[in-house]
C-alpha positions as CSV (number, residue, x, y, z in Angstrom):
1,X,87.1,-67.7,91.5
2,X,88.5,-70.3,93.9
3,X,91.8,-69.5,95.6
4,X,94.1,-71.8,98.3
5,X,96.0,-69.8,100.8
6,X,98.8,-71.9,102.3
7,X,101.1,-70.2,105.5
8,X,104.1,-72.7,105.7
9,X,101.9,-75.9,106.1
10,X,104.6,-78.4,104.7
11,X,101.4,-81.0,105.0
12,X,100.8,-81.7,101.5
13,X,101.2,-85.2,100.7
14,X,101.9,-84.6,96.7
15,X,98.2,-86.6,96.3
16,X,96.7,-83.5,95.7
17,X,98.1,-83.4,92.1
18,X,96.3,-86.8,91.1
19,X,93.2,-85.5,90.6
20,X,90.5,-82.2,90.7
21,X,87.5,-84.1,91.6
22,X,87.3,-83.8,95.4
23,X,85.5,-87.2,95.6
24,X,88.6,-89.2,93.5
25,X,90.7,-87.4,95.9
26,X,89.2,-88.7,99.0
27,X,89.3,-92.4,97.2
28,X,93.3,-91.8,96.7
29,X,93.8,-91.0,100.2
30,X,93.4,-95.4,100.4
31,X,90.6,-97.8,100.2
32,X,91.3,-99.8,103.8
33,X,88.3,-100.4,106.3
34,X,90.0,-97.5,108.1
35,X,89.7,-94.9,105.3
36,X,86.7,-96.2,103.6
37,X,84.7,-95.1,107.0
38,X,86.4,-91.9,107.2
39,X,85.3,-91.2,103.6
40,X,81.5,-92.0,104.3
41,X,82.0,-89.9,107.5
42,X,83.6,-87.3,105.0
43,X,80.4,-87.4,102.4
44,X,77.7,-86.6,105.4
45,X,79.5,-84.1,106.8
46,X,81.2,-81.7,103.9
47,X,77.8,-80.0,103.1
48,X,77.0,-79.2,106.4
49,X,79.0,-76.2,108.0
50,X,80.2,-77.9,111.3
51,X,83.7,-77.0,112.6
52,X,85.6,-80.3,112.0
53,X,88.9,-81.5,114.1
54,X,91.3,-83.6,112.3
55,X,93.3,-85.8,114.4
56,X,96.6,-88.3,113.3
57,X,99.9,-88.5,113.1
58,X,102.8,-86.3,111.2
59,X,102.5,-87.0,107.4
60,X,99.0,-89.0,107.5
61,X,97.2,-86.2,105.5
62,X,95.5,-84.1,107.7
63,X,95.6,-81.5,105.0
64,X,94.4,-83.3,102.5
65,X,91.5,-84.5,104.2
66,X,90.7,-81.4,105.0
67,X,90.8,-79.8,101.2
68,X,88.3,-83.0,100.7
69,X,86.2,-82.1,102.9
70,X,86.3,-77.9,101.5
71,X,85.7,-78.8,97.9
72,X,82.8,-81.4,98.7
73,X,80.8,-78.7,100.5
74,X,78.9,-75.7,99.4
75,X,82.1,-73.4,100.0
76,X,83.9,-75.3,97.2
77,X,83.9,-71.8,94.9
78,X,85.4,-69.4,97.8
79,X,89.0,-69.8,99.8
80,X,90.5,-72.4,101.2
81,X,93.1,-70.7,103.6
82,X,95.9,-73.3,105.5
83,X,97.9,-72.4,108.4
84,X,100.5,-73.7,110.2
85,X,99.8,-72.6,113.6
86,X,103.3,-73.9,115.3
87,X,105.2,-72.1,112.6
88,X,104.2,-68.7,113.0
89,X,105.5,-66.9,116.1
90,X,103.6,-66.4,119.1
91,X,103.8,-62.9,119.1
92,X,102.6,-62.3,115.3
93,X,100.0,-65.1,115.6
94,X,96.9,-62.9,116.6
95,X,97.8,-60.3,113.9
96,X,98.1,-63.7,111.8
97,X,94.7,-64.7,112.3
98,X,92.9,-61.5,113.1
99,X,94.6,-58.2,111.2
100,X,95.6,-55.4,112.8
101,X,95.3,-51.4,112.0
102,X,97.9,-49.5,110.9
103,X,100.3,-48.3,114.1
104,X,98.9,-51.3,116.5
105,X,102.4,-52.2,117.2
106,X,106.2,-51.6,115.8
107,X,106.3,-52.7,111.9
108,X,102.7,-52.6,111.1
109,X,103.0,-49.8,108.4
110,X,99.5,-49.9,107.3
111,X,96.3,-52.3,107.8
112,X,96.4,-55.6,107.3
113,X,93.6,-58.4,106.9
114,X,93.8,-61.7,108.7
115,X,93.4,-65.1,107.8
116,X,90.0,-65.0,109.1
117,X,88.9,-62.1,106.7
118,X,91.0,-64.3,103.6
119,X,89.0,-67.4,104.0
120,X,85.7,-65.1,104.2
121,X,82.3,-67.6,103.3
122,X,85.0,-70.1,102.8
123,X,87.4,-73.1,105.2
124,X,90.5,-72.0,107.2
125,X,92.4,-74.9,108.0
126,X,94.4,-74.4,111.5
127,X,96.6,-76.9,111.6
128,X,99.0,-78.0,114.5
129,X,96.1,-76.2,116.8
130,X,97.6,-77.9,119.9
131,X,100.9,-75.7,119.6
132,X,98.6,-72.1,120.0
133,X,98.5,-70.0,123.4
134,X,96.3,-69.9,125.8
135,X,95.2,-66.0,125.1
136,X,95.1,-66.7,121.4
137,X,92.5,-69.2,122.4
138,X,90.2,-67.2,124.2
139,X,90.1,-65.0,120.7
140,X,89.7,-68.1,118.4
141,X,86.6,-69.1,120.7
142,X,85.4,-65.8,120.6
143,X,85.4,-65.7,117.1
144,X,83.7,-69.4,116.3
145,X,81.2,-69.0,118.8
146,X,80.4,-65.2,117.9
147,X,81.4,-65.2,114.3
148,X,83.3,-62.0,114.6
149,X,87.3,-61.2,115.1
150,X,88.9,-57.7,116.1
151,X,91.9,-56.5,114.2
152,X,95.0,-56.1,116.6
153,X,94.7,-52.0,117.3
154,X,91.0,-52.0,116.3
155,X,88.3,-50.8,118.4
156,X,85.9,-52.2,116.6
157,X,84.7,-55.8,115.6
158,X,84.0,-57.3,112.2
159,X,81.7,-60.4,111.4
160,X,83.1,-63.2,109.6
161,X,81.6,-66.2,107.8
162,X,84.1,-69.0,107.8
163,X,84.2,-72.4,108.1
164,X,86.5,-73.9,110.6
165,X,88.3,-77.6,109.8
166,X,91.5,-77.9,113.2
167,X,93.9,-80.4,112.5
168,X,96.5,-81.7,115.5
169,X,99.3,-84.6,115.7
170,X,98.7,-84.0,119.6
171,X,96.5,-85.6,122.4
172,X,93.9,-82.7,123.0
173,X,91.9,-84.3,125.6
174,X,95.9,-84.3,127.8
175,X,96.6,-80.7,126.7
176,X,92.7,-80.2,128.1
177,X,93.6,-82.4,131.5
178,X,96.8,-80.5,132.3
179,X,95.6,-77.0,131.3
180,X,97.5,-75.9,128.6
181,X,94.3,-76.1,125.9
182,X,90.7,-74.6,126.6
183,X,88.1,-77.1,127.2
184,X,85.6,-75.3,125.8
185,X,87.7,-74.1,122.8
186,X,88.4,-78.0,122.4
187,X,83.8,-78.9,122.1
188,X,84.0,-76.1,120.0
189,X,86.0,-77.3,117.6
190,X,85.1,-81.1,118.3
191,X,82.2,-81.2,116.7
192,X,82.8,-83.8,114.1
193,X,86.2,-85.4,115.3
194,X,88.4,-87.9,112.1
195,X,91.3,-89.6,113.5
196,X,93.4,-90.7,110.5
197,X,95.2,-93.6,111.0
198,X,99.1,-93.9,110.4
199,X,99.9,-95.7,107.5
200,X,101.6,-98.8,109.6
201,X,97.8,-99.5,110.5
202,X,97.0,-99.3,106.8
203,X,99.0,-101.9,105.0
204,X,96.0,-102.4,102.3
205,X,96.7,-98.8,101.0
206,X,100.0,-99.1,101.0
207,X,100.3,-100.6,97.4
208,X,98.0,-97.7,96.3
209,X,100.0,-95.1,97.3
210,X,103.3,-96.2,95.7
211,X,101.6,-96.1,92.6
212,X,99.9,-93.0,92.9
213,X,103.6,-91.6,94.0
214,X,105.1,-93.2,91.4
215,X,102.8,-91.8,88.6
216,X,102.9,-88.4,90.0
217,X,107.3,-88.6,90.5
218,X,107.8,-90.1,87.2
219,X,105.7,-87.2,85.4
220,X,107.2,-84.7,86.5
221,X,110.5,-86.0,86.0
222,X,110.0,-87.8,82.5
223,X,110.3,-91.0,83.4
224,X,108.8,-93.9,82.5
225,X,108.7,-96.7,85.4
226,X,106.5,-99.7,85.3
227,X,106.2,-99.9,89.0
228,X,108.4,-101.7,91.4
229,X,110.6,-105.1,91.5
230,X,110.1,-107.8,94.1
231,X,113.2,-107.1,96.5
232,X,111.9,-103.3,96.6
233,X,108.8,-103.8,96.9
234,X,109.3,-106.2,100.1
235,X,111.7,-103.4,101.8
236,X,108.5,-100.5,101.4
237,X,106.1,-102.9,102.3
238,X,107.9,-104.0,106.1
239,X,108.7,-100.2,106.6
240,X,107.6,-98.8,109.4
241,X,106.8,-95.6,108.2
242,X,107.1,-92.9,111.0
243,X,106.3,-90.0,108.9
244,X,103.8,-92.0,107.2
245,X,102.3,-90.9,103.4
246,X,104.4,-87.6,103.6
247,X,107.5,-89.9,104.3
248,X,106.1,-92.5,101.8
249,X,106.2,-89.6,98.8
250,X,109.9,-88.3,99.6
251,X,110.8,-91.9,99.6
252,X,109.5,-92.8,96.2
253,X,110.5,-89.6,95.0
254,X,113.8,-90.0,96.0
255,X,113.9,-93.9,94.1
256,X,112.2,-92.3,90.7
257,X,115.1,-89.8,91.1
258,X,117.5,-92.5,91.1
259,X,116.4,-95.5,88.8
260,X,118.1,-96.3,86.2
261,X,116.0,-99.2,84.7
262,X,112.6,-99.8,84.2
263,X,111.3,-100.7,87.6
264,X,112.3,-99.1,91.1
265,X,114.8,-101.1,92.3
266,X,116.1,-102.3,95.9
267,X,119.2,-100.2,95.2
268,X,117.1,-97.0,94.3
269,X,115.4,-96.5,97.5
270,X,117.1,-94.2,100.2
271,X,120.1,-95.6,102.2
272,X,118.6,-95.2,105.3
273,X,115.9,-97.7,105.3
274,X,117.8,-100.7,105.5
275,X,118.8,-99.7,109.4
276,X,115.2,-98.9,110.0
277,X,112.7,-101.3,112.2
278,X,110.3,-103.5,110.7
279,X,106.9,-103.7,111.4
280,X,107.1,-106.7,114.0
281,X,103.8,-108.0,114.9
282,X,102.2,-106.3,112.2
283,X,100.2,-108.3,109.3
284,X,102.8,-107.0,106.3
285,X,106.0,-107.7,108.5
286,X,105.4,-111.0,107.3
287,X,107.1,-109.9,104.1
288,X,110.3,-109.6,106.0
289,X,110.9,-111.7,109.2
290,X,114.8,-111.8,110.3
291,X,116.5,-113.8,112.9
292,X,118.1,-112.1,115.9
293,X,121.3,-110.9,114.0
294,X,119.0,-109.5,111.1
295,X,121.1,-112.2,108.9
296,X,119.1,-114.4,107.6
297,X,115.0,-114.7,107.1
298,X,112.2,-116.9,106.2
299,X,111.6,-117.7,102.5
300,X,108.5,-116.6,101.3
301,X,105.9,-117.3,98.2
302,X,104.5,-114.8,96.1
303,X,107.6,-113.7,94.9
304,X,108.4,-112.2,98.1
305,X,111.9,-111.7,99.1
306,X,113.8,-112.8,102.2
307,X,115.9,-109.9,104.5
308,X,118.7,-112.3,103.8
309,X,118.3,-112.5,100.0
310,X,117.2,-108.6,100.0
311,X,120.3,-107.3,101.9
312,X,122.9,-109.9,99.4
313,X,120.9,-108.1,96.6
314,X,122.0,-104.5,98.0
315,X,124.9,-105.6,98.5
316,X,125.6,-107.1,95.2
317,X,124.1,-103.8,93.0
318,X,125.6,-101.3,95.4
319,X,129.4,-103.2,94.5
320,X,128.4,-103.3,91.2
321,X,127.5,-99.9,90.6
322,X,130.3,-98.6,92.9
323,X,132.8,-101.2,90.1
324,X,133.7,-103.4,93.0
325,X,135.0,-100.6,95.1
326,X,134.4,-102.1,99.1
327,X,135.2,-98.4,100.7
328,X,132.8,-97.2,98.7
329,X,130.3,-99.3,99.0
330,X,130.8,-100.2,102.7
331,X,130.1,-95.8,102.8
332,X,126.8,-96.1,100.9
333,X,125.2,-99.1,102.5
334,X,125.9,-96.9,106.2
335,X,128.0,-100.2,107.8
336,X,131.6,-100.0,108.5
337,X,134.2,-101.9,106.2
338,X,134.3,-104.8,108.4
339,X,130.9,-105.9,108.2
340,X,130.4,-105.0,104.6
341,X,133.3,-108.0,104.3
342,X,132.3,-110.4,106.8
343,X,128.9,-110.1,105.3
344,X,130.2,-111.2,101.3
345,X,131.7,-114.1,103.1
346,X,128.4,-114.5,104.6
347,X,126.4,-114.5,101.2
348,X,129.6,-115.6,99.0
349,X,129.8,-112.8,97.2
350,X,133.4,-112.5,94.8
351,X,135.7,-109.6,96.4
């Protein structure tokens, strides 16, 4: 029987509850140039037993990937165990890993199998491998190129059989250059290398992903949201995105929490967006283009939304829910009273 092992990852993007078919997985990760390569990349190499490194920013679904890549290959029946390498402490990460015997140091009260031993004939997933120690390195070559590990207060060694998928958010090849990661530790593990892309570079999976967010939100809360209005819509599609899809979920989640009507609207999304860069220079900032005091913006077709239009909008629904109270709403839109009035004077809105 399969099992998933997960040591305080905090990498799942919520896509893993769309579907159990490892191959409609991979498709929901996006459909862009970018990931449609990754995916054919993905299909050659699952089968095969090569150590995989995973490489991308916070939030672009490193995980994910890498449970793709575990339940497309012949190990699909047997564990997949995830780590958090930078969570555990440096101290406890060998015993972690490895095991140790009963005694080995002060609170090991009886022996103890590592991760190595859980994901036996199946995939451990290391994750933030950039953030482990030197020494711990030396043991984690030892073990992929020799296929055995040694307990912490063992004598003795013990073969293993386990697929290795590394995942980091961090520049390798600079950790390599100023010698705080192995070189050899990093061909080891380099053997297939998939650099995700952050989702600002993936603007034609962007529409995807809100719906698969919002599906997965409004089922779990009972909800039932036909998608997203045009003035929303604009504001998540000229997002920046600096946690990327992991951001993109707690985002939605948060908007299915608060909607009210049938559609997320402008006034559902989190407050902190609206003082958030744009995506300047990027092919969907032209959804949102503001002049130098953020005021005012280009109109646009396709039932696109100016900034200007956007932000009288917020303000409009934020008065109106708030019954006209400016304190209040000056508060909830994160702008001082001030502005919040010179801005209805700007946009004619009634006091």
């Amino acid at each position: 029987m399969k099992k998933s092992i997960i040591i305080d990852s905090g990498a799942a993007t919520g896509l893993t509850a769309l579907s159990n078919e490892p191959a409609s997985v991979l498709r929901m990760l996006g459909q862009s140039a970018a990931m449609k390569k990754i995916q054919h990349l993905v299909q050659k190499i699952a089968p095969t037993d090569s150590n995989i490194l995973i490489t991308g920013e916070t939030g672009t679904g490193k995980e994910l990937l890498a449970r793709a890549i575990h339940d497309l290959s012949r190990r699909a029946a047997m564990p997949f165990v995830a780590v958090n390498a930078s969570a555990i402490p440096e101290n406890l990460q060998e015993s972690e890993l490895f095991g140790h015997r009963k005694g080995a140091f002060t609170g090991a009260v009886g022996d103890r199998r590592g991760l190595f031993e859980e994901a036996s004939s199946g995939t451990l997933f290391l994750d933030e491998i950039g953030d482990t120690s030197l020494s711990l390195q030396v043991k984690l070559l030892r073990a992929l190129e020799n296929r055995v590990i040694r307990r912490v207060g063992d004598s003795g060694e013990r073969g293993v059989d386990v697929r290795v998928i590394a995942a980091t958010n961090r520049d390798l090849v600079e950790l390599v250059r100023r010698g705080e990661f192995r070189e050899d530790l990093f061909f080891r593990l380099n053997v297939v290398h998939l650099d995700l892309p952050p989702l600002r570079d993936r603007s034609g999976d962007l529409d995807l992903l809100m719906e698969n967010f919002l599906r997965i939100h409004s089922q779990r809360h009972q909800k039932t949201l036909k998608g997203f209005d045009a003035a929303a819509h604009a504001m998540l599609s000229a997002y920046f995105y600096p946690g990327n899809i992991r951001e993109l979920d707690n985002i939605v989640h948060h908007a299915v929490l608060m909607a009210e009507g049938e559609k997320i609207g402008i006034t559902d999304l989190p407050p902190y967006l609206f003082n958030q860069p744009r995506l300047a220079g990027h092919p969907s900032a032209r959804i949102l283009e503001a002049r130098g005091d953020g005021a005012r913006g280009l109109d646009l077709a396709d039932g696109f939304m100016t900034l200007a239009q956007m932000e009288k909008t917020l303000i409009e629904a934020t008065l109106r829910k708030l019954e006209r109270n400016q304190s209040a709403a000056a508060k909830k839109l994160a702008i001082s009273r001030s502005t919040l009035w010179r801005k209805m004077k700007e946009y004619g809105i009634p006091a």
